[in-house]
C-alpha positions in Angstrom: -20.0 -1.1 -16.0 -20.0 -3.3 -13.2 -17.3 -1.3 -10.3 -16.7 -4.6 -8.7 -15.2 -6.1 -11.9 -12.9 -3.2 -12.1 -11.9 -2.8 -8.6 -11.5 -6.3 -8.6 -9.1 -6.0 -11.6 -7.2 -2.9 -10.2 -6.7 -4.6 -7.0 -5.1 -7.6 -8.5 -2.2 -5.2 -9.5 -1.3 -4.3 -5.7 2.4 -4.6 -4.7 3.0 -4.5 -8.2 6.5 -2.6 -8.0 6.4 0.4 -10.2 8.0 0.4 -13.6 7.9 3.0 -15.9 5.8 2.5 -19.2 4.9 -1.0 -18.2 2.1 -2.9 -17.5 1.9 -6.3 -15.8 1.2 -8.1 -12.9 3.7 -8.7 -10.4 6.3 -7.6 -12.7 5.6 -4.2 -12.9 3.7 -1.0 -14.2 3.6 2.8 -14.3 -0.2 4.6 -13.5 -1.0 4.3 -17.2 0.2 0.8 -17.0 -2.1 -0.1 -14.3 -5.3 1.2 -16.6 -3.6 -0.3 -19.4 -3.9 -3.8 -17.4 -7.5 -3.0 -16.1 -8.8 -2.6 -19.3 -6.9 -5.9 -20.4 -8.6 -7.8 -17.6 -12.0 -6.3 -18.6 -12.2 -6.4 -22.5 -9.3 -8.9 -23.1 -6.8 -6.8 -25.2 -4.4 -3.9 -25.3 -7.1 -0.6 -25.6 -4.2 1.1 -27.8 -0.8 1.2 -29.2 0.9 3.5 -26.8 3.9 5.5 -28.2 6.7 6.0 -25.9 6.4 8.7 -23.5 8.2 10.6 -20.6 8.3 10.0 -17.0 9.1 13.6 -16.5 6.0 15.5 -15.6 7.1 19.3 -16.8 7.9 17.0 -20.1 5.4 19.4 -22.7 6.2 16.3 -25.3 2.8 14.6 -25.4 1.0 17.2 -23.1 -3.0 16.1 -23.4 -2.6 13.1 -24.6 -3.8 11.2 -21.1 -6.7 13.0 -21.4 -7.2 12.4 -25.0 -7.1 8.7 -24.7 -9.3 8.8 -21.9 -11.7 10.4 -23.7 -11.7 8.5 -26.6 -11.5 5.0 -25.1 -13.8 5.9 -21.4 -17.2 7.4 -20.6 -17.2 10.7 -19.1 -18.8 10.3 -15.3 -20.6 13.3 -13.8 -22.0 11.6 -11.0 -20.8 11.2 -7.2 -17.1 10.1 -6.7 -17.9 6.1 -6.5 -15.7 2.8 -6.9 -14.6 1.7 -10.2 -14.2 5.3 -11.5 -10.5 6.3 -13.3 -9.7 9.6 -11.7 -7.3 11.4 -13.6 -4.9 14.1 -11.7 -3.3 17.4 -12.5 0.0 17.0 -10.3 2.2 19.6 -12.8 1.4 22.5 -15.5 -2.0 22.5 -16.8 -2.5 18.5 -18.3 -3.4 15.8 -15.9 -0.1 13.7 -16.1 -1.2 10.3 -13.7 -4.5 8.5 -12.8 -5.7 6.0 -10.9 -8.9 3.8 -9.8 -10.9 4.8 -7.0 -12.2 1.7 -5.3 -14.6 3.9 -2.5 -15.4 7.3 -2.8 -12.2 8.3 -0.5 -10.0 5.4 -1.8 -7.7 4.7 -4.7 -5.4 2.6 -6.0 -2.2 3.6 -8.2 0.7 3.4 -9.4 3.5 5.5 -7.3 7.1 5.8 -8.3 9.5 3.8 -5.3 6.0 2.6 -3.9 4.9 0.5 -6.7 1.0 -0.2 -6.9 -0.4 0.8 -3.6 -4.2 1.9 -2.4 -4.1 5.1 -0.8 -6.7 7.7 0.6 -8.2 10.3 -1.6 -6.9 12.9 0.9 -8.1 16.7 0.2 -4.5 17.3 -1.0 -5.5 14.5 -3.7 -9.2 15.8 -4.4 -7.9 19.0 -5.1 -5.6 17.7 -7.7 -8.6 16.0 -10.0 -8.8 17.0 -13.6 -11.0 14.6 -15.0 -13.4 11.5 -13.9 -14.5 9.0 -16.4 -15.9 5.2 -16.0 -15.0 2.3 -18.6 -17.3 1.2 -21.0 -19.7 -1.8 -20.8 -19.9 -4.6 -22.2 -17.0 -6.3 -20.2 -16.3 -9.8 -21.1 -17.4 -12.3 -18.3 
């Protein structure tokens, strides 16, 4: 996978304001809405159907189920933190619950509730918080 195409795409969402279980441009989207529109942008369609879920983050209803999709629809990376990789984050209970794109190894961009889409830096408070790292799939459509 080329990480310029997908920083490229994540960074088109920017100042996106956040709306929860959304996912457009300018109008708004939640952190699984910003992947959502990433992989739109790269393959041309929705990835999956995506039942309604839960803003809450103690909410058990769904628990795993980022994960799950991630690991059925992305590539699980091993290698140095590096731009274009989705970072997936354990902010409550045992299930990451929110992701985002790293665009450098100490950068991201997401999806923040009152912030909207914003970049941000992968601070030590954030490190400590990864669950999961994974990189989308090639081919992406040109």
């Amino acid at each position: 996978m080329r990480a310029e195409a997908v920083v490229a795409a994540a960074q088109a969402f920017l100042g996106t304001p956040y709306r929860h279980q959304a996912a457009t441009i300018g109008a708004g989207c939640d952190c699984l809405g910003l992947l959502r529109g990433v992989w739109r942008t790269l393959y041309g369609s929705e990835p999956m159907a995506v039942p309604p879920y839960r803003a809450d983050l103690r909410d058990p209803l769904n628990a795993g189920a980022l994960r799950a999709a991630a690991e059925r629809l992305l590539l699980t990376e091993t290698g140095p933190l590096a731009a274009g990789q989705v970072l997936l984050f354990q902010l409550a209970g045992h299930e990451p619950k929110h992701c985002g794109i790293l665009v450098a190894p100490t950068r991201f961009i997401h999806a923040q509730e009152r912030l909207g889409v914003v970049e941000a830096n992968l601070s030590e408070a954030w490190a400590r918080r990864i669950a999961a790292r994974f990189c989308f799939p090639d081919p992406i459509r040109s």
